[in-house]
Backbone bond lengths (Angstrom), bond angles and torsions (degrees), N, CA, C in turn:
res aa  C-N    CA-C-N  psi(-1)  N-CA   C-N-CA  omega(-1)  CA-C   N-CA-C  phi
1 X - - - 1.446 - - 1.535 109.04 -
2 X 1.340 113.37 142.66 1.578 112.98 -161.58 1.827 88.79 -95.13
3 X 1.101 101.53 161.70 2.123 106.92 168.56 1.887 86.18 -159.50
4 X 1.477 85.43 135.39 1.108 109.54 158.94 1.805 122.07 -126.45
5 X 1.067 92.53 149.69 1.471 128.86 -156.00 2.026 97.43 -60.81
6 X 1.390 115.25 138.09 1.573 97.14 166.51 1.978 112.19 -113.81
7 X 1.501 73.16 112.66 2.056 77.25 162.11 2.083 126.85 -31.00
8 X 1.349 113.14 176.65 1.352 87.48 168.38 1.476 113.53 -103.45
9 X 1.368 114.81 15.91 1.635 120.14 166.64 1.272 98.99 -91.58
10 X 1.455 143.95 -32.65 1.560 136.13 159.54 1.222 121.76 -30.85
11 X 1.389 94.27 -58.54 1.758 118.49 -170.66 1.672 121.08 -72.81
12 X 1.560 89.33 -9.98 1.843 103.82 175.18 1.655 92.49 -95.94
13 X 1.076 115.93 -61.30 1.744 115.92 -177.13 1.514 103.74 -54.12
14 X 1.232 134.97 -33.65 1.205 112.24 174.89 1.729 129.70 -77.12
15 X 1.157 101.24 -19.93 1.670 117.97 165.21 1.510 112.11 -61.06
16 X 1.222 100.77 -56.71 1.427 112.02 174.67 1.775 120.73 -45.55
17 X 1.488 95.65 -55.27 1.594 89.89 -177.42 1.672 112.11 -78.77
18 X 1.798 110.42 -17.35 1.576 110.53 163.64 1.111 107.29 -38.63
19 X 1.706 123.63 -76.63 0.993 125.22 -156.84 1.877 121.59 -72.20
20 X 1.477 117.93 -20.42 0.948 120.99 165.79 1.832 130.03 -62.33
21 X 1.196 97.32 -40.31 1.435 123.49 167.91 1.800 107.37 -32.42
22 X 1.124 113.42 -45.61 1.595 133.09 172.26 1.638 99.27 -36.40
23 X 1.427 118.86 -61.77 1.311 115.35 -174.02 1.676 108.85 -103.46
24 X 1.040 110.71 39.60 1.716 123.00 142.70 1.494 131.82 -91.86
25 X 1.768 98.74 -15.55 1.585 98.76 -174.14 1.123 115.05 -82.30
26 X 1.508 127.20 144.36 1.578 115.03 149.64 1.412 100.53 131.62
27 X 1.065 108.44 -112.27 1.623 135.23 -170.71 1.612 97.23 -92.30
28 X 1.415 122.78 -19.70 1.543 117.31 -154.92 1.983 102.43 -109.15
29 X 1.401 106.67 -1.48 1.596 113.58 -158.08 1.616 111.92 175.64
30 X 1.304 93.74 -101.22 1.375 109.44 -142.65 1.694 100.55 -111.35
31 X 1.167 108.48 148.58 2.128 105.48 -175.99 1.708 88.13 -71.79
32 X 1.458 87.52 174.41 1.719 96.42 -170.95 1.465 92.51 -80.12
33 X 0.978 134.63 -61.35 1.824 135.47 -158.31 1.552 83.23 -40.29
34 X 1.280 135.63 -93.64 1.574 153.42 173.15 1.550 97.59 -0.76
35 X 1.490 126.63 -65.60 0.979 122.20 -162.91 1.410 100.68 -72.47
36 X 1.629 138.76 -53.98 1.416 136.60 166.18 1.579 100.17 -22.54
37 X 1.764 118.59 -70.73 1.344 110.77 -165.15 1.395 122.06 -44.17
38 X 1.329 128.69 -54.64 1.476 132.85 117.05 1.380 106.48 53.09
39 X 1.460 75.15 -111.39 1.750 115.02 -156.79 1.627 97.91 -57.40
40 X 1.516 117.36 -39.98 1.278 123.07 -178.93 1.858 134.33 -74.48
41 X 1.605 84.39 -0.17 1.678 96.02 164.81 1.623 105.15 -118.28
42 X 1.210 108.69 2.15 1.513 114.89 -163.06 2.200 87.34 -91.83
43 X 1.663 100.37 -35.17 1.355 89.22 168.77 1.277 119.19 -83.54
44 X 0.873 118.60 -18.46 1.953 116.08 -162.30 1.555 83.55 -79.00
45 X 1.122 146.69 -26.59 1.499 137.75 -137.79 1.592 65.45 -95.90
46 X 1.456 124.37 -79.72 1.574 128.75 -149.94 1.732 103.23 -45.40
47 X 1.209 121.34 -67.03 1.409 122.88 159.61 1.053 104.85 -11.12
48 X 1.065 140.80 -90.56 1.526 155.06 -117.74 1.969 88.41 -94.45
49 X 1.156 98.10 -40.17 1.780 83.65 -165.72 1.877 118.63 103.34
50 X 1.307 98.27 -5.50 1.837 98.76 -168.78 1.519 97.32 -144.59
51 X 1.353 111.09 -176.44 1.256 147.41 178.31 1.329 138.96 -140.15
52 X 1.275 149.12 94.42 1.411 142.80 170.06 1.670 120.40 -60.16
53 X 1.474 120.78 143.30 1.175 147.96 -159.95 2.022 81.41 -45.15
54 X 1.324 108.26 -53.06 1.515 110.90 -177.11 1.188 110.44 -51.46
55 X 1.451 127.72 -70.79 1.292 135.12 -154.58 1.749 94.78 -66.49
56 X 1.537 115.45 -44.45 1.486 100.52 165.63 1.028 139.21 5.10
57 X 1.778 98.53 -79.95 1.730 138.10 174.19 1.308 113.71 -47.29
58 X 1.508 102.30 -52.01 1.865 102.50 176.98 1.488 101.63 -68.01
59 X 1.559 153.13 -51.60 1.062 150.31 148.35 1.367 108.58 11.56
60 X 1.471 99.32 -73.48 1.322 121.37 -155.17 1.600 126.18 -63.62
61 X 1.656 99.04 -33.55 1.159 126.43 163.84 1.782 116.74 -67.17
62 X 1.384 102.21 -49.53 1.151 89.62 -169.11 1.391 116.47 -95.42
63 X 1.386 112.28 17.47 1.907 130.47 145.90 1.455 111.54 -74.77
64 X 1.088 116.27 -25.30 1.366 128.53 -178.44 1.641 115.96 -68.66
65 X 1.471 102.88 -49.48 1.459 114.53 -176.35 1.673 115.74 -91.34
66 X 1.245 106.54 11.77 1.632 117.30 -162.79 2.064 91.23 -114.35
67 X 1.646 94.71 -45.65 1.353 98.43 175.65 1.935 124.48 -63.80
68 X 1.373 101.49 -51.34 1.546 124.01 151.23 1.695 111.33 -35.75
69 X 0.849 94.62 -67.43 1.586 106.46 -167.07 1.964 123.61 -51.13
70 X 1.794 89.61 -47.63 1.386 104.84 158.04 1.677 126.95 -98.11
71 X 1.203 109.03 33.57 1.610 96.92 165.79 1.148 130.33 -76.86
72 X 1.438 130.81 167.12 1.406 136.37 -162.53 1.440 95.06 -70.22
């Protein structure tokens, strides 16, 4: 399994979408448990310093819905 490493502009974007994630639940996205699960690999990744090819994907997604979410 490949892991890559997070920069410290990673490690700022990932705080960021932690804490944004808060106003995705509910009515706006995602059920709250879902969004906890979330937020709770969104820390282990920062902790840890890396990423798996998987957790990537969830990354990726949930840049996706952050980008969506705030457009003009």
């Amino acid at each position: 399994m490949i892991s890559y490493d997070l920069n410290p502009k990673s490690q700022k974007v990932l705080y960021k979408l932690h804490f944004w994630l808060d106003t995705f639940k509910g009515s706006n996205g995602l059920a709250p448990d879902m969004v906890e699960e979330i937020q709770e690999t969104i820390w282990t990744i920062k902790e840890r310093g890396s990423y798996t090819d998987i957790e990537r994907e969830l990354l990726n997604q949930v840049r996706d819905w952050y980008l969506e979410f705030n457009k003009i």
